[in-house]
N, CA, C and O of each residue as an XYZ file, in Angstrom:
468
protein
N     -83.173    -13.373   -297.575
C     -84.389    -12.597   -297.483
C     -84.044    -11.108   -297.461
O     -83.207    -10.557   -296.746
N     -84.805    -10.588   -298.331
C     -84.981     -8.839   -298.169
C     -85.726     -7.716   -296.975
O     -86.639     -8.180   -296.292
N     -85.463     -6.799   -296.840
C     -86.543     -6.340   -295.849
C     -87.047     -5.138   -296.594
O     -86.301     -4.529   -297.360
N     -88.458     -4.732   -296.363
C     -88.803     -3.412   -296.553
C     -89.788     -2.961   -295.576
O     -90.517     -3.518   -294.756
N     -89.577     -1.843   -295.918
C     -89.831     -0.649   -294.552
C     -91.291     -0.442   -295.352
O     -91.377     -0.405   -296.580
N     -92.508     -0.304   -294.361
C     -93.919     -0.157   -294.183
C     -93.794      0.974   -293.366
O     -93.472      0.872   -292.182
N     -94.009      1.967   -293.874
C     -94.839      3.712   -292.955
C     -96.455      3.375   -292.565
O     -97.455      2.800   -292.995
N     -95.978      4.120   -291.495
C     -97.587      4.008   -291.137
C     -97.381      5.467   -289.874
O     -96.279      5.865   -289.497
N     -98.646      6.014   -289.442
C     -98.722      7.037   -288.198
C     -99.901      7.030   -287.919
O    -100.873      6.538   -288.491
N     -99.728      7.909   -286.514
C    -101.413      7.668   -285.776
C    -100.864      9.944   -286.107
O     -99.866     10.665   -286.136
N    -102.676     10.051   -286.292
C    -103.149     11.454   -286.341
C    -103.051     11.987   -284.941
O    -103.353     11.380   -283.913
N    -102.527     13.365   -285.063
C    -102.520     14.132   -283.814
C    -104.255     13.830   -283.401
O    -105.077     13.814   -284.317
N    -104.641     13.627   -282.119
C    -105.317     13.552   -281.101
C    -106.127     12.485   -281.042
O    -107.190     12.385   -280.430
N    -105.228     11.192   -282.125
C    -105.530      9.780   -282.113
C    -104.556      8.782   -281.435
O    -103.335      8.754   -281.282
N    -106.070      7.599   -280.929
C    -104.980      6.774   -280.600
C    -104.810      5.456   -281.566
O    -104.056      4.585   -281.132
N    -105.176      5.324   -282.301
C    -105.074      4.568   -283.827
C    -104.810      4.951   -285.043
O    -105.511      5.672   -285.753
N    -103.436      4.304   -285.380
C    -102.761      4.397   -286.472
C    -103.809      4.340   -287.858
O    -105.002      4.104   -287.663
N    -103.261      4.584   -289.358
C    -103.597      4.017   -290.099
C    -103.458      2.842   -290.368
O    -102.919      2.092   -289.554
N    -103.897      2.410   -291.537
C    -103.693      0.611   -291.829
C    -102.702      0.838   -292.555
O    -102.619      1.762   -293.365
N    -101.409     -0.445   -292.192
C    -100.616     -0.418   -293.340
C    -100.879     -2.377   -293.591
O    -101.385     -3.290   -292.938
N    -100.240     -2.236   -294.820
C    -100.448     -3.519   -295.546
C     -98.923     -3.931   -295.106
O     -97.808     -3.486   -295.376
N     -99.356     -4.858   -294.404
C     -97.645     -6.410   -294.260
C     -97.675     -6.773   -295.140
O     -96.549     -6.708   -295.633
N     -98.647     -7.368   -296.047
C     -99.111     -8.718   -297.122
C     -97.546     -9.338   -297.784
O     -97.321    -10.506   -298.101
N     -96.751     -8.358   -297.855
C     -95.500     -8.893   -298.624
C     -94.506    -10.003   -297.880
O     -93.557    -10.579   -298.411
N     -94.912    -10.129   -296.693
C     -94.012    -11.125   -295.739
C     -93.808    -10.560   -294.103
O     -94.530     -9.676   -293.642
N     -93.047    -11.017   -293.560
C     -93.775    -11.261   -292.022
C     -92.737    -10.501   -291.669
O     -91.564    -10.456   -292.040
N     -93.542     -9.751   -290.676
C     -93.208     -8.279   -289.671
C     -91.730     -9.025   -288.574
O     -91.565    -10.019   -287.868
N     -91.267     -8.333   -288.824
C     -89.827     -8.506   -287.959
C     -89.496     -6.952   -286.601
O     -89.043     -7.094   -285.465
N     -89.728     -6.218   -286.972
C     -89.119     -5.381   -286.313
C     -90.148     -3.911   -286.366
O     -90.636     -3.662   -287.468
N     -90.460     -2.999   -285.260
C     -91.098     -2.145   -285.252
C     -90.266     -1.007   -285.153
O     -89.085     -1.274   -284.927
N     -90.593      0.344   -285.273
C     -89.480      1.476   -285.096
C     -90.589      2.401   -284.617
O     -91.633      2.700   -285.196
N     -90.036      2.866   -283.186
C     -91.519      4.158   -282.446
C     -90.729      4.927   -282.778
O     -89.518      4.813   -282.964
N     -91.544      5.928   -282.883
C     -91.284      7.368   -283.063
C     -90.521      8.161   -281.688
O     -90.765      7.970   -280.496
N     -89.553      9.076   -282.288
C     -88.747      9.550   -280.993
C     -89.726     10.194   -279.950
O     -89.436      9.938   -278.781
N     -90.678     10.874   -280.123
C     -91.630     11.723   -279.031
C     -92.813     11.127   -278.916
O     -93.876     11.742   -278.832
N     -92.682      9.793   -278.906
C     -93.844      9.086   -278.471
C     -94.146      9.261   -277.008
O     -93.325      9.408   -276.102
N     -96.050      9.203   -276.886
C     -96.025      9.595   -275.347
C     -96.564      8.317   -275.048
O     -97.178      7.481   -275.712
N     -95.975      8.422   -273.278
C     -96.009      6.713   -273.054
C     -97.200      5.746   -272.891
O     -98.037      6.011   -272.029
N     -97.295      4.986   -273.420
C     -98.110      4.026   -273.827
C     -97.930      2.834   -274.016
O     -96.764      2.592   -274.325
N     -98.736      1.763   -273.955
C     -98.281      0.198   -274.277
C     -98.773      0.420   -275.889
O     -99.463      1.388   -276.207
N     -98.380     -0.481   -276.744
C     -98.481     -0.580   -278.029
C     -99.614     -2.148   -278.120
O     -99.209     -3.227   -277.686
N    -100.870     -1.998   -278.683
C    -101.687     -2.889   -278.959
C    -102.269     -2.853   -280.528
O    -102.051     -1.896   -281.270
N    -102.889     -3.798   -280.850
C    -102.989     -3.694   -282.349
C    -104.201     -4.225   -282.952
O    -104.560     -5.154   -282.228
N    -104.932     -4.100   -283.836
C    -105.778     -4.483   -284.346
C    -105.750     -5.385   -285.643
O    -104.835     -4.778   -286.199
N    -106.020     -6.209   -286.374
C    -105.251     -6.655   -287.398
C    -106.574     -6.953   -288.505
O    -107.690     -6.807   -288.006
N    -106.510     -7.402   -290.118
C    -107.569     -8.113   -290.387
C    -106.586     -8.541   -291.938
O    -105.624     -8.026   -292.509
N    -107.509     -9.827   -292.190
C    -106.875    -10.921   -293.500
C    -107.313     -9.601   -294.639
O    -106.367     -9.472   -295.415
N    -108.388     -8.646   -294.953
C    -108.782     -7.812   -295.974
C    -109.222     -6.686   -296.025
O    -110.182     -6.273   -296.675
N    -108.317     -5.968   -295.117
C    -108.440     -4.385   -294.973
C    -110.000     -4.305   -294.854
O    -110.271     -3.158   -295.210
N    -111.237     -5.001   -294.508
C    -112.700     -4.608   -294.217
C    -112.471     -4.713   -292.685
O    -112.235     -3.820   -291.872
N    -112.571     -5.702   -292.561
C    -113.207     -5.864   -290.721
C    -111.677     -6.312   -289.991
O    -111.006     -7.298   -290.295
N    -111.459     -5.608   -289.279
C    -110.654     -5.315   -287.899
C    -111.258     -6.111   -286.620
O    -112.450     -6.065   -286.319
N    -110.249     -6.867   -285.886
C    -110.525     -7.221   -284.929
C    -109.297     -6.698   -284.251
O    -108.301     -6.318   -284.866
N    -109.475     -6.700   -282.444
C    -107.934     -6.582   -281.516
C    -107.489     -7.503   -281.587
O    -108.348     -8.258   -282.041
N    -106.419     -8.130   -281.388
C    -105.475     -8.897   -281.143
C    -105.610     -9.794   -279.608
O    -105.478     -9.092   -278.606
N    -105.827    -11.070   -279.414
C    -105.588    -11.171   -278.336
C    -104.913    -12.748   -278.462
O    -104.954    -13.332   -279.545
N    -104.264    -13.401   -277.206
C    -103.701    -14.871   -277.094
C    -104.757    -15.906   -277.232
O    -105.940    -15.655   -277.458
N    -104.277    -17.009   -277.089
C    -104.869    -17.778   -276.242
C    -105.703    -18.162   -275.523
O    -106.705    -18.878   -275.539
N    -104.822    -17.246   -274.514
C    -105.594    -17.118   -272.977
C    -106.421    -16.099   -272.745
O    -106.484    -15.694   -271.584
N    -107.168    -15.509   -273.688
C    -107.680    -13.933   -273.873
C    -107.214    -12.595   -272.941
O    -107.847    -11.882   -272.162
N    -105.542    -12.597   -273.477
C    -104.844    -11.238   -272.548
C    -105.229    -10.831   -274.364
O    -105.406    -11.453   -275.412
N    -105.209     -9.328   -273.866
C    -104.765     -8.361   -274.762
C    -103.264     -8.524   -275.086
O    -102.399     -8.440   -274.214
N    -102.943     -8.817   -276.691
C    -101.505     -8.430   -277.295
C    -100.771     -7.069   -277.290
O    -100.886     -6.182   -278.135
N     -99.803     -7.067   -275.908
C     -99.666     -5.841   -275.498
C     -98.160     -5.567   -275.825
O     -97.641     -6.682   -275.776
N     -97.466     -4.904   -276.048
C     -96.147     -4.480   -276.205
C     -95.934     -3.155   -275.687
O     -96.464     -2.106   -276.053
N     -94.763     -3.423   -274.445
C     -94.218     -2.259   -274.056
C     -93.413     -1.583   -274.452
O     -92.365     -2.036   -273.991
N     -93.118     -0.414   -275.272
C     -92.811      0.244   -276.152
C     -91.589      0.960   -275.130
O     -91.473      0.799   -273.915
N     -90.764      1.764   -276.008
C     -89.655      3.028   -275.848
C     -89.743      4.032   -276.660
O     -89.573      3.733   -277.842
N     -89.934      5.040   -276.448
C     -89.984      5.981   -277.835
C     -88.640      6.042   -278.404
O     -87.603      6.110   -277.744
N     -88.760      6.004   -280.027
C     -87.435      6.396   -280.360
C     -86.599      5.120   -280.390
O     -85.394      5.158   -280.642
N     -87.307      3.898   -280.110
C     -86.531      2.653   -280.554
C     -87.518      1.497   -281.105
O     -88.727      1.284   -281.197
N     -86.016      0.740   -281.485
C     -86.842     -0.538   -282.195
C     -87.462     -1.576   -281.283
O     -87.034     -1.746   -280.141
N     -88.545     -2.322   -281.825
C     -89.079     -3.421   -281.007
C     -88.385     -4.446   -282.084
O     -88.245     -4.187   -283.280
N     -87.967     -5.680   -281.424
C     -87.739     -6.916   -282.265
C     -89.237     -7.764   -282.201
O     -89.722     -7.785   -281.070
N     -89.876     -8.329   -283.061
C     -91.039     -8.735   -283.348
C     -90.512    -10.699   -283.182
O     -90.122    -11.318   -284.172
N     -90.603    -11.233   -282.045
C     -90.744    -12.659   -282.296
C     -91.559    -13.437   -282.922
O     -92.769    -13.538   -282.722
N     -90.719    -14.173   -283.928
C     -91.344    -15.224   -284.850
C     -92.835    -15.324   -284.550
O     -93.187    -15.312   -283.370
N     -93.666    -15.416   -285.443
C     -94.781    -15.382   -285.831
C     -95.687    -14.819   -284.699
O     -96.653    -15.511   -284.376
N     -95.409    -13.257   -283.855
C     -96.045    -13.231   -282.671
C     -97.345    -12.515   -283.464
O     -98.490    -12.408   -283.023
N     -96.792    -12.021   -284.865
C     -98.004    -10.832   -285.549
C     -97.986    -11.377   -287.049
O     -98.102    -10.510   -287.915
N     -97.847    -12.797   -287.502
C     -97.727    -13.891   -288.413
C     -99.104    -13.402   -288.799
O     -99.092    -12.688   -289.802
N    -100.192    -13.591   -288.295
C    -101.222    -13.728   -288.785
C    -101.897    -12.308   -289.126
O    -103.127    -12.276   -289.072
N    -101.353    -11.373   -289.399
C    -101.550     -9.932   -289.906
C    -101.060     -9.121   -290.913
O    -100.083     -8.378   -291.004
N    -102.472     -9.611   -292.058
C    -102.161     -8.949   -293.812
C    -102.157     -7.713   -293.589
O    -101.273     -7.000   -294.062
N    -103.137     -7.234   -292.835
C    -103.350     -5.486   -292.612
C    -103.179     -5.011   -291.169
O    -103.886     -5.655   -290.394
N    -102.841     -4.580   -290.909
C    -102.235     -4.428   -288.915
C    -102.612     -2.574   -289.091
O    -102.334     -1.811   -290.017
N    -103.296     -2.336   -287.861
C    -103.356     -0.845   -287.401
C    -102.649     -0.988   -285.989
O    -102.699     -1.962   -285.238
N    -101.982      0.208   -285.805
C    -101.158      0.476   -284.359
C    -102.171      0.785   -283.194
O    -102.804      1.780   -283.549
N    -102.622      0.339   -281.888
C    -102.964      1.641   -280.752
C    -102.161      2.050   -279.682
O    -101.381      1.401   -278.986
N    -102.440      3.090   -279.666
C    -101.827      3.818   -278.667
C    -102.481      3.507   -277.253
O    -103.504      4.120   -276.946
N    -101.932      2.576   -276.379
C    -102.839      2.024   -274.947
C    -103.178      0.742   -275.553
O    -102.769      0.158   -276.557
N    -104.413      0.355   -274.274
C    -105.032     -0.486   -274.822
C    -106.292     -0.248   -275.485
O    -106.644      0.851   -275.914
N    -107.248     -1.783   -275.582
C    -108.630     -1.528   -276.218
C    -109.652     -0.766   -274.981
O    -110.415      0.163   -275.246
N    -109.525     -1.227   -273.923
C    -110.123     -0.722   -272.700
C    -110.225      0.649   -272.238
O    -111.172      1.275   -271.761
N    -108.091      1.216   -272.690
C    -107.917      2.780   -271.821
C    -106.794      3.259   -272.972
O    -105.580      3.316   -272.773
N    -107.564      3.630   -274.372
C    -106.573      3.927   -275.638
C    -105.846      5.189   -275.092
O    -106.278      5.700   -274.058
N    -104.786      5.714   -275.716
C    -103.912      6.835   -275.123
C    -103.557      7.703   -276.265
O    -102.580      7.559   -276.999
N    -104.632      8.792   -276.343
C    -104.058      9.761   -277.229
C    -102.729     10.156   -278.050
O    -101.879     10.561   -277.257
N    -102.502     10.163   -278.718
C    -101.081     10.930   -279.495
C    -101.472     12.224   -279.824
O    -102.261     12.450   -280.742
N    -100.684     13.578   -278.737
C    -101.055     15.015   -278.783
C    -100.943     15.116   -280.212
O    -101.811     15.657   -280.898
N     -99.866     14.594   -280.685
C     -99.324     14.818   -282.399
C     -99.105     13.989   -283.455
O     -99.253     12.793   -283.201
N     -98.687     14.375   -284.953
C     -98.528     13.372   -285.295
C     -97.029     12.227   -284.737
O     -95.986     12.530   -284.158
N     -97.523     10.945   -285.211
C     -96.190      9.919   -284.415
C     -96.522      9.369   -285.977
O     -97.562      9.162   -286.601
N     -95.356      9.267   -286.218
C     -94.510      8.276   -287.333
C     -94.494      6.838   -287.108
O     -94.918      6.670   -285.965
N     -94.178      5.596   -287.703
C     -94.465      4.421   -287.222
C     -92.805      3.962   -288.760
O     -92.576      4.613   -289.779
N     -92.150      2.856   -288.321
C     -91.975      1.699   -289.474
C     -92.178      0.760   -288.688
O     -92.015      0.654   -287.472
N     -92.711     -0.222   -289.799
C     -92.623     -1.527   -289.417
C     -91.674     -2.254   -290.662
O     -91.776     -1.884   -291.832
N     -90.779     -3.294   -290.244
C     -89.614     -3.935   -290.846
C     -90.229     -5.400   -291.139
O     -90.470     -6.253   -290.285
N     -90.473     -5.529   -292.808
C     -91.178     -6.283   -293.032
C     -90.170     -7.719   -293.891
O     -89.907     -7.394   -295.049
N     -89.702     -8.929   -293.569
C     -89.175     -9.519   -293.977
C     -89.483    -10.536   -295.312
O     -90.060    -11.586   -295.026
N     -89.160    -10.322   -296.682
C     -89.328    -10.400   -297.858
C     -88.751    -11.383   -298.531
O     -87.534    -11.385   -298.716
N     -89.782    -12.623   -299.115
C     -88.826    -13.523   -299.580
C     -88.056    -12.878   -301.177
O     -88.486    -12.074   -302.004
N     -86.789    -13.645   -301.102
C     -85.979    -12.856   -302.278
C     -86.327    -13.554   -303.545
O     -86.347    -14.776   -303.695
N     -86.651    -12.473   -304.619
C     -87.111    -12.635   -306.145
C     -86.282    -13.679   -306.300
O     -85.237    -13.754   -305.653
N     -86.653    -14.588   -307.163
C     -85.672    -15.373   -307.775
C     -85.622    -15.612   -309.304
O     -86.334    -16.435   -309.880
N     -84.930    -15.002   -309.761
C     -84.769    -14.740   -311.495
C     -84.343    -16.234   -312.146
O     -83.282    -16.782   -311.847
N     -85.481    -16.907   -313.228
C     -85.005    -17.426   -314.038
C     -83.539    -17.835   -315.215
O     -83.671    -18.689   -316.092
């Protein structure tokens, strides 16, 4: 399998990213931005870039990830499987958390490999 790198950022005095498109294969690995201010990382997702929903389990917790600025998250097997179009937030849905600036985003997207005739 291949990987490719998905950009994405949240706007200075936002706490939601743009949409980036996964569609090519399933999210493995996140990369925060070095001057990220602290925040849990929550997400919104949808099958066709129209309608957005949050993310939640099961058990209706919010899908929360505690972040580091300036490092990678490892993404467990199918925890964000079900997300063609994924937006980042900064906080949660309840108490979102500004980004003074812009913040940079990758997400590490795992790619099945072409296979040439």
């Amino acid at each position: 399998m291949a990987i490719e790198i998905i950009q994405g950022f949240i706007a200075p005095g936002e706490s939601m990213s743009a949409v980036m498109d996964c569609r090519s294969g399933e999210i493995v690995r996140l990369t925060m931005p070095p001057d990220w201010t602290n925040a849990a990382l929550t997400f919104q997702i949808s099958s066709d870039d129209n309608g957005y929903n949050d993310v939640f389990d099961h058990q209706g917790h919010e899908l929360k990830v505690v972040v580091v600025a300036g490092a990678a998250v490892i993404v467990p097997a199918d925890y964000l499987a079900a997300a063609a179009f994924i937006k980042f937030r900064s906080g949660t849905r309840d108490q979102p958390v500004a980004q003074p600036a812009h913040r940079d985003f990758a997400i590490a997207i795992r790619v099945p490999d072409t296979v040439v005739p």
